[in-house]
N, C-alpha and C positions, 0 to 999 in steps of 0.2 A: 653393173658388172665390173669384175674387177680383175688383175690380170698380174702375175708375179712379178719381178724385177729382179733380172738376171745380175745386175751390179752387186743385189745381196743375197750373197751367198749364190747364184746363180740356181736358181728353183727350175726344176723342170717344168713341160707342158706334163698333161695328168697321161701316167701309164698306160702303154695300150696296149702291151704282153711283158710278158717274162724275156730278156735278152742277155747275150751276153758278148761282152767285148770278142772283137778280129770277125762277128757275121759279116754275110755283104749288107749294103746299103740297099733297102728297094730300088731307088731310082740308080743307074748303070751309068757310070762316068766313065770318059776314056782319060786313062793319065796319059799324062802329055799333051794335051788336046788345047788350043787354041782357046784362048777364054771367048765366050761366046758374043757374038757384032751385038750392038745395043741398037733397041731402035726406038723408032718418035713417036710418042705417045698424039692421043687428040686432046690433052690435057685442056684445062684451063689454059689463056695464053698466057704467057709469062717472059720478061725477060732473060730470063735465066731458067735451066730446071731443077725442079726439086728431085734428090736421090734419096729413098728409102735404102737403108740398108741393114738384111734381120736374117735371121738363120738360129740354129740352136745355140743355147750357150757354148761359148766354147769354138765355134768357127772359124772366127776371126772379126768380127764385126766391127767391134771398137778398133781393131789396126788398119783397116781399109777405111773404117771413114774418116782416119784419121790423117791418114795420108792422101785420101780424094780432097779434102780441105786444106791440106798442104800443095797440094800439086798446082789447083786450080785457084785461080786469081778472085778474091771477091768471094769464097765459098764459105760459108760456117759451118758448123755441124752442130750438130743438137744431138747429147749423148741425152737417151730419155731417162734411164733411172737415173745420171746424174746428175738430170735436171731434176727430179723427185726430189733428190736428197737435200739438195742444197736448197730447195725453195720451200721445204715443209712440208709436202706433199705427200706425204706417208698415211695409210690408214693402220688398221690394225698390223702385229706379228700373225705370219700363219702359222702353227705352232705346226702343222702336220707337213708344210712344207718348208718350213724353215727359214721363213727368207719374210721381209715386211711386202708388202701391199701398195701399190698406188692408189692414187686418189685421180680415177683416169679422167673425173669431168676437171679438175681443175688443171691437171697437165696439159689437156687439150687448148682449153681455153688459153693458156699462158701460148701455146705453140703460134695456137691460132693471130694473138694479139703481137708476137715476136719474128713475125716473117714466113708463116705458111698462108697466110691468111689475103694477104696481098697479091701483087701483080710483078715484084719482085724477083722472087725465087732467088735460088743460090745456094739453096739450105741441104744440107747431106744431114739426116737424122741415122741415128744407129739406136736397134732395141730387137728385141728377141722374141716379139710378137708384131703383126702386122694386120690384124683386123680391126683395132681400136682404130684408126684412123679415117678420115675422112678419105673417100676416092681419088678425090679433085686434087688435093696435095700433092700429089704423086706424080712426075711423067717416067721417072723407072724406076724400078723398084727389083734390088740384086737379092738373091736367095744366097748364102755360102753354103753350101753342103762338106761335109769333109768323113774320111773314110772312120767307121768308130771307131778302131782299134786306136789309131792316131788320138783320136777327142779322147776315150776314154782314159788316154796318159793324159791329156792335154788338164783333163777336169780333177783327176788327181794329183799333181803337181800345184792345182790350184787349193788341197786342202779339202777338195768338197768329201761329205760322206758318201761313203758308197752305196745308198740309196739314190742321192744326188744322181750320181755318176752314172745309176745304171737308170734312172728316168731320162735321162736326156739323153744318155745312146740309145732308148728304144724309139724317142722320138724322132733320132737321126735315122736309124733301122726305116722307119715307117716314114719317112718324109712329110711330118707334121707340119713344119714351115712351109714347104713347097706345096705342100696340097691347101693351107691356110692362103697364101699370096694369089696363088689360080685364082680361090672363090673369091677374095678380097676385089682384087684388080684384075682391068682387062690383060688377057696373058698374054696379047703382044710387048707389054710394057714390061712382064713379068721374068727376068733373065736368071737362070739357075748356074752358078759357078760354082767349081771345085775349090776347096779351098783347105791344101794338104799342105801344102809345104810355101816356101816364100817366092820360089818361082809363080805358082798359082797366085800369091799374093801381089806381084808384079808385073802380071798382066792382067787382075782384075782391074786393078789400077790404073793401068795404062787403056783398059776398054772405056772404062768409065768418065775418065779425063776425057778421052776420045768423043763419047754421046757428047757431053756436056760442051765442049769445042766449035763440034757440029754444029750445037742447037741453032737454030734458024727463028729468031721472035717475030711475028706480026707489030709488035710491042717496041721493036727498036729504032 
């Protein structure tokens, strides 16, 4: 099974109607709203926890977990198509979606052998799908959602075509992410943030620091 990589060119998940920029989103966000309390997974124990962080292209993903590894002492982050690219990890071009291919046994395996795999933890991964991975990896796992009219600038400003543009606001429309993380992981671990503007961006950040602070190891 194989799965896009939003670094090229940012491929959508596959179509699931006709949309068009400024609908509302399925799921119902309040602006303004308090980014949501993180809580403690039954994870594997680990010193440290591991934070998943995925949403549609375009949400913010790479800037929150870039800043959760900046914030918090000892964190890495593991960008996943950027880990494809640089390690060789490409299969074919998808010509109907524009964008290359991972090679998801070998990414795993590398993830697996470079710090999910242990009792460590500390690891903040960022990628645009969240079923390829193993459960156990995970004690939260953040959803970004963000309003489409917003994303739909956000992914033309990036160049994408507007086929691009309007796959990935339907999967915003339809909450592909958030309904993929539910089935993935258990949904107490599973936390849905807005992620409109950089105030939002400011208190995912500050929630997340927050779990990660808290965490309590059997392991320490």
């Amino acid at each position: 099974r194989t799965a896009p990589a939003d670094s090229f060119e940012g491929a959508p998940h596959e179509a699931l109607a006709a949309a068009s920029p400024g609908e509302t989103p399925a799921l119902e966000r309040e602006k303004g709203a308090t980014a949501p309390r993180m809580g403690k997974s039954a994870a594997t124990p680990r010193r440290k926890p591991n934070v998943l962080i995925t949403g549609t292209p375009g949400t913010g993903k790479s800037s929150l977990a870039e800043r959760v590894a900046a914030a918090v002492e000892g964190f890495k982050r593991i960008d996943v198509s950027q880990l494809a690219k640089e390690q060789d990890m490409l299969e074919e071009f998808d010509e109907e979606l524009d964008t290359h291919v991972i090679d998801e046994d070998k990414v795993l395996d590398h993830m697996e052998e470079h710090g999910l795999g242990g009792d460590a933890g500390g690891v903040v991964v960022d990628y645009h799908g969240c079923d390829l991975f193993p459960e156990r990896w995970f004690d939260l796992v953040v959803v970004l959602t963000c309003d489409n009219a917003v994303l739909y600038d956000r992914l033309q400003r990036r160049g994408y075509s507007e086929k691009k543009i309007r796959g990935n606001v339907e999967c915003e429309i339809f909450q592909t992410l958030v309904e993929e993380a539910k089935d993935s992981y258990d949904e107490s671990i599973v936390k849905v943030c807005a992620s409109d503007t950089i105030e939002d961006m400011e208190e995912n950040e500050k929630a997340v620091a927050e779990f990660v602070e808290a965490w309590k190891s059997p392991l320490a």
